[in-house]
C-alpha positions as CSV (number, residue, x, y, z in Angstrom):
1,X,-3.5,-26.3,53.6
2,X,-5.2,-29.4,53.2
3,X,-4.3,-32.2,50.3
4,X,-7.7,-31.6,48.5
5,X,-7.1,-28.0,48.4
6,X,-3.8,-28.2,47.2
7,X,-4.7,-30.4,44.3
8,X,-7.6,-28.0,43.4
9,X,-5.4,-25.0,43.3
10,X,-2.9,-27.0,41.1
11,X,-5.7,-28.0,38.7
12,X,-6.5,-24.4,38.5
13,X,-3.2,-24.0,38.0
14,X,-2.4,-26.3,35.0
15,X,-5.8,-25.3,33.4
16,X,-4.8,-21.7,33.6
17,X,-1.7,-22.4,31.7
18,X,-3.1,-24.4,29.0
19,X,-5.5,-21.6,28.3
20,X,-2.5,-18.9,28.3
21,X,-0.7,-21.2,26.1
22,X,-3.6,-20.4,23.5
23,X,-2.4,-16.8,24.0
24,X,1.1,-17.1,24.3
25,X,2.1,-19.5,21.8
26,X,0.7,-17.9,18.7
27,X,2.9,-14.4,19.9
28,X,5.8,-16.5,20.2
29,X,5.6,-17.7,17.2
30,X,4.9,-14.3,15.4
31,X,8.4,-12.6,17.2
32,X,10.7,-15.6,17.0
33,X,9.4,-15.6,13.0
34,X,11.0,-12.4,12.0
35,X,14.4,-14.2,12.7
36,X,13.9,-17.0,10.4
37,X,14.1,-17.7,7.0
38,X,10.8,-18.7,5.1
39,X,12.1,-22.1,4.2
40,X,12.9,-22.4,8.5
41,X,9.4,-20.5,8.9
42,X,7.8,-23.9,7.6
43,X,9.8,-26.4,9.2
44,X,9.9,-24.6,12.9
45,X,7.4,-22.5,13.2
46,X,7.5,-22.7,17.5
47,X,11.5,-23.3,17.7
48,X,13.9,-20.8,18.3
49,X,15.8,-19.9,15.3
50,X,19.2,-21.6,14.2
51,X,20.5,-18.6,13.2
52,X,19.6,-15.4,14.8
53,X,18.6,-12.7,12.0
54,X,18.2,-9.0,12.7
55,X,17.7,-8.2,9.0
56,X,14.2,-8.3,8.4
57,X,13.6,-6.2,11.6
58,X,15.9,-3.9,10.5
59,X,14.7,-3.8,7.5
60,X,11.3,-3.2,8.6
61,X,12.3,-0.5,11.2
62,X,14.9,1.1,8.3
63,X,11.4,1.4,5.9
64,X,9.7,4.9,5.9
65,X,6.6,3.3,5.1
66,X,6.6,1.5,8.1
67,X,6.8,4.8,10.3
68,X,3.7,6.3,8.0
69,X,1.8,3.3,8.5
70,X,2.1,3.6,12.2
71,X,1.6,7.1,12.3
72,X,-1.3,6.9,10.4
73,X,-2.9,4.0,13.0
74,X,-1.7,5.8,15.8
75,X,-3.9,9.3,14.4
76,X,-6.9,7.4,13.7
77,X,-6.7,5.1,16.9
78,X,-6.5,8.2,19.2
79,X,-9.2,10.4,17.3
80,X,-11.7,7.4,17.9
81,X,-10.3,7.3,21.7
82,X,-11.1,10.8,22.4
83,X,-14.2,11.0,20.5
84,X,-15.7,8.4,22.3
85,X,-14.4,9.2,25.2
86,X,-16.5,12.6,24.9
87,X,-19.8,11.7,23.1
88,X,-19.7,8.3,25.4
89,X,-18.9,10.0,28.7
90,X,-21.7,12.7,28.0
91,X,-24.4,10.1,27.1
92,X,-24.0,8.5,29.3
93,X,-24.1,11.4,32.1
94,X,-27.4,12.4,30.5
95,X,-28.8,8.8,31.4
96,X,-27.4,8.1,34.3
97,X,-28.0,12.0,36.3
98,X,-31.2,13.1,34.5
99,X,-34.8,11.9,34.3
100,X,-36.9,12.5,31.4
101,X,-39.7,10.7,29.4
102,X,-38.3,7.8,27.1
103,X,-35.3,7.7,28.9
104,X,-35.3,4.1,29.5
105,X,-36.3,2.9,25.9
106,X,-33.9,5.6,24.0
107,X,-31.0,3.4,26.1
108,X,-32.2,0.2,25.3
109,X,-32.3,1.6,21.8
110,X,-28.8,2.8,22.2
111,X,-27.6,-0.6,23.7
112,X,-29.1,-2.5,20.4
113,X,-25.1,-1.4,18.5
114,X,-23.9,-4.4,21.0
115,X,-26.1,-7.0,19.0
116,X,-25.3,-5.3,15.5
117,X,-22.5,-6.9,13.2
118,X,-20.0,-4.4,11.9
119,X,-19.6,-6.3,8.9
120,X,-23.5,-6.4,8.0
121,X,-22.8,-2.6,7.8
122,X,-20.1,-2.4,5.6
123,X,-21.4,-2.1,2.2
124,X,-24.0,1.2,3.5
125,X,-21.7,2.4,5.5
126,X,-19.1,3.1,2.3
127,X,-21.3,4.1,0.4
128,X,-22.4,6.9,2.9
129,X,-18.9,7.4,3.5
130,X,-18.6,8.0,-0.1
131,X,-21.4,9.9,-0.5
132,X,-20.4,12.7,2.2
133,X,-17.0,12.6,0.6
134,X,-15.0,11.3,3.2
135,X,-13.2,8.2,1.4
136,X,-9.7,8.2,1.5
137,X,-9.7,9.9,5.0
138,X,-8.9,9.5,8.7
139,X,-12.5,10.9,9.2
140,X,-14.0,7.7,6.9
141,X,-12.3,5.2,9.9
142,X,-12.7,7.2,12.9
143,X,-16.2,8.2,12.6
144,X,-17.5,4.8,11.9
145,X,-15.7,3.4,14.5
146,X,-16.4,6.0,16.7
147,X,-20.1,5.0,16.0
148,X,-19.9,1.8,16.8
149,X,-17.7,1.9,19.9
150,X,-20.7,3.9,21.6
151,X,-23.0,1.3,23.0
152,X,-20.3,-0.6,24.8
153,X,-18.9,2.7,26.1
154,X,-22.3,4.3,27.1
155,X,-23.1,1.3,29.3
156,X,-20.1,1.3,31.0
157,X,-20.4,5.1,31.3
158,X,-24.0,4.4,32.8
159,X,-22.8,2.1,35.1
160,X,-20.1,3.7,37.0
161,X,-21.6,7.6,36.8
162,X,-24.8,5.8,39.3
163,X,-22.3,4.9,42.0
164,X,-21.3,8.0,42.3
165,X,-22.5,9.9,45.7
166,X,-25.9,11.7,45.1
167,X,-25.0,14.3,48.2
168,X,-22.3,15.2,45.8
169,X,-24.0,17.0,43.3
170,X,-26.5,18.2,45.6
171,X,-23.5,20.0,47.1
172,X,-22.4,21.2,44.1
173,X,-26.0,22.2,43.2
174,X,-26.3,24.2,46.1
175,X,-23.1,26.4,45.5
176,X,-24.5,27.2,42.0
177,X,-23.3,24.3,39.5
178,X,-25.2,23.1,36.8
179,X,-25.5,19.6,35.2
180,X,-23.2,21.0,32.4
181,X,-20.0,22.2,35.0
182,X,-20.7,19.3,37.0
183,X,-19.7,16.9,34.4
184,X,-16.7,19.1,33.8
185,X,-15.5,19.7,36.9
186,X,-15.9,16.7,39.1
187,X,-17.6,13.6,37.2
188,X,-14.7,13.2,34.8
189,X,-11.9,14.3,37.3
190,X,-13.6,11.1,39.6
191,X,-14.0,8.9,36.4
192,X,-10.0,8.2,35.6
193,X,-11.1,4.2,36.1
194,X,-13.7,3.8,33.6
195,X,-12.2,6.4,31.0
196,X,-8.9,4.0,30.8
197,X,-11.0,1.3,30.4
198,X,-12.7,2.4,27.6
199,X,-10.2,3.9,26.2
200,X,-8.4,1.3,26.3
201,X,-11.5,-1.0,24.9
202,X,-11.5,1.6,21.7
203,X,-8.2,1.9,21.4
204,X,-7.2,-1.9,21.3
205,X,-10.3,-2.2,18.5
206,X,-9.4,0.6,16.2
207,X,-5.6,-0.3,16.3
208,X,-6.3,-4.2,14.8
209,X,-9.0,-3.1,12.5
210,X,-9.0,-4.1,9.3
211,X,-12.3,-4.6,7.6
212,X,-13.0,-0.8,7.6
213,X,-9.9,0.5,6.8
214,X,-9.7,-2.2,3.6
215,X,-12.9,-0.6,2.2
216,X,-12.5,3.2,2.7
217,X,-8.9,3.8,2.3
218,X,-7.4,3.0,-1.6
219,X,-4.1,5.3,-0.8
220,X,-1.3,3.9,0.3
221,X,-0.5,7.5,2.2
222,X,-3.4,6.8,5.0
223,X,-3.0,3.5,5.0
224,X,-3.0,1.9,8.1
225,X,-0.7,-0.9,9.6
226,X,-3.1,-4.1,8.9
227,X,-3.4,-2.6,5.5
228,X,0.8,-1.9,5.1
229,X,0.7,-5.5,6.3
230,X,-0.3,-7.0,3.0
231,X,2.2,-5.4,0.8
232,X,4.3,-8.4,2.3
233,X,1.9,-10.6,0.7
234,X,2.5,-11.2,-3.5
235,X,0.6,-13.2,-5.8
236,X,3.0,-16.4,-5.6
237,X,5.4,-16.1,-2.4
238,X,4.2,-14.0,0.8
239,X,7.5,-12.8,3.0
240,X,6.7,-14.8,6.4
241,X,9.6,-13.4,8.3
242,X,9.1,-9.4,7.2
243,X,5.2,-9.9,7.3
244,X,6.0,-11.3,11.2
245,X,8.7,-8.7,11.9
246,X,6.1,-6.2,10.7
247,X,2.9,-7.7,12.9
248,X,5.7,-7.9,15.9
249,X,6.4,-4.4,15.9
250,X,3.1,-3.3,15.2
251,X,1.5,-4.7,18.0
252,X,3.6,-3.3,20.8
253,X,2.1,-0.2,20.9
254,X,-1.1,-1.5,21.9
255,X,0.6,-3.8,24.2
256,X,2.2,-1.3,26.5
257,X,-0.9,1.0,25.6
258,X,-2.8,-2.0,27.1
259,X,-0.3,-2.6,30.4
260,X,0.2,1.1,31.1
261,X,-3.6,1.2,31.6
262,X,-4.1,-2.2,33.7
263,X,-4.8,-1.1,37.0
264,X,-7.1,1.3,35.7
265,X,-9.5,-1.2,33.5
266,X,-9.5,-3.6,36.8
267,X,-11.3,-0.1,38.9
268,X,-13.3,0.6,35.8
269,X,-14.8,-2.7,35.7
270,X,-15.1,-3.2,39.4
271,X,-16.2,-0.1,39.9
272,X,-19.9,-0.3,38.9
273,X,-20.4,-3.6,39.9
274,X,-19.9,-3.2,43.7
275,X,-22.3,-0.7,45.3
276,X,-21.8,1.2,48.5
């Protein structure tokens, strides 16, 4: 290895750890906070603590709300999963597999939910929400996002259904399968890659929502855990260490959701973009 080579790779190197430092810092923060005191919260916010606290974990972890809260994220996160999952994956099959006139401009049509802002939407969207009768519901969070995880999943649906092998469903074809079994049967059973991605993509956005969640949902019984968040937060003094116990604990899920599915979101996203 020559010198120049090995002071580019340590650049890289150093540059790469500055911008994981962005990352990093900000969760170390958040864990090593629900140790601390308020007052030590202030003063040492990046430190380790002087005096290792459990209690405000355990307090957090000892709080049926805390359990509801997650359950109810966890309900509404994997309803929006597997709805878009199905409505995506099908979409997308009909675009990608079949031929028909306007096909190109209805999925440059679809594809326009990638330039829309959710938040532009709120104020309708509640009000239709209200309207059907849906507000203090899992349905008012999952069908909205549900809705607007579609264009991103559809394209990446596209994508990776046209690599797969033409002489495959002319096989199938030939023994008798339809475009409906076919889907069934063998696109989805080849498409593990893509659907983790995805589903991890959906999952990720409807577990840290808050927006939607703060407009549709006034009882504290489907309230999710950004929402169970704020009741850390009073009008003069907010609770640092429980409301970072509570963010730490929170977030895991979607953590080891997130690594459990890693190899697959690589092959999802690779998977379209090389052809052959």
């Amino acid at each position: 290895m020559t010198r120049g080579h090995l002071t580019r790779n340590l650049m890289r190197l150093a540059f790469l750890c500055i911008v994981a430092s962005f990352v990093l810092a900000p969760m170390l923060a958040t864990v090593l906070g629900g140790f601390k005191t308020n007052a030590e919260i202030r003063t040492n916010a990046l430190g380790l603590p002087a005096l290792w606290d459990t209690q405000f974990y355990g307090a957090i972890m000892s709080d049926p709300a805390f359990w509801r809260y997650l359950g109810n994220s966890l309900v509404i996160s994997i309803g929006s999963v597997v709805l878009t999952l199905i409505v995506g994956a099908a979409a997308a099959y009909v675009f990608a597999q079949i031929t028909f006139f306007g096909s190109r401009m209805l999925f440059s049509y679809v594809l326009l939910g990638l330039m829309f802002p959710f938040a532009t939407a709120i104020l309708p969207l509640f009000i239709k929400v209200r309207d059907i009768g849906l507000l203090d519901t899992y349905w008012a969070v999952i069908l909205p996002q549900t809705a607007f995880s579609l264009s991103l999943a559809i394209l990446l649906f596209r994508t990776f259904f046209a690599q797969l092998p033409k002489e495959l469903f002319e096989a199938a074809y030939i023994d008798g399968c339809g475009y409906v079994r076919f889907f069934w049967r063998f696109t989805l059973p080849l498409s593990a890659p893509i659907l983790a991605t995805v589903g991890t993509f959906v999952f990720v956005q409807s577990w840290n929502n808050f927006l939607l969640p703060l407009v549709v949902l006034n009882s504290r019984d489907v309230f999710t855990w950004p929402l169970g968040m704020m009741q850390f937060r009073g009008e003069y003094v907010t609770q640092w260490n429980l409301t970072l116990a509570f963010v730490t604990l929170t977030i895991l899920p979607a953590i080891v959701f997130f690594l459990a599915a890693q190899k697959y979101i690589v092959a999802g996203l690779t998977g379209g973009a090389v052809k052959g």
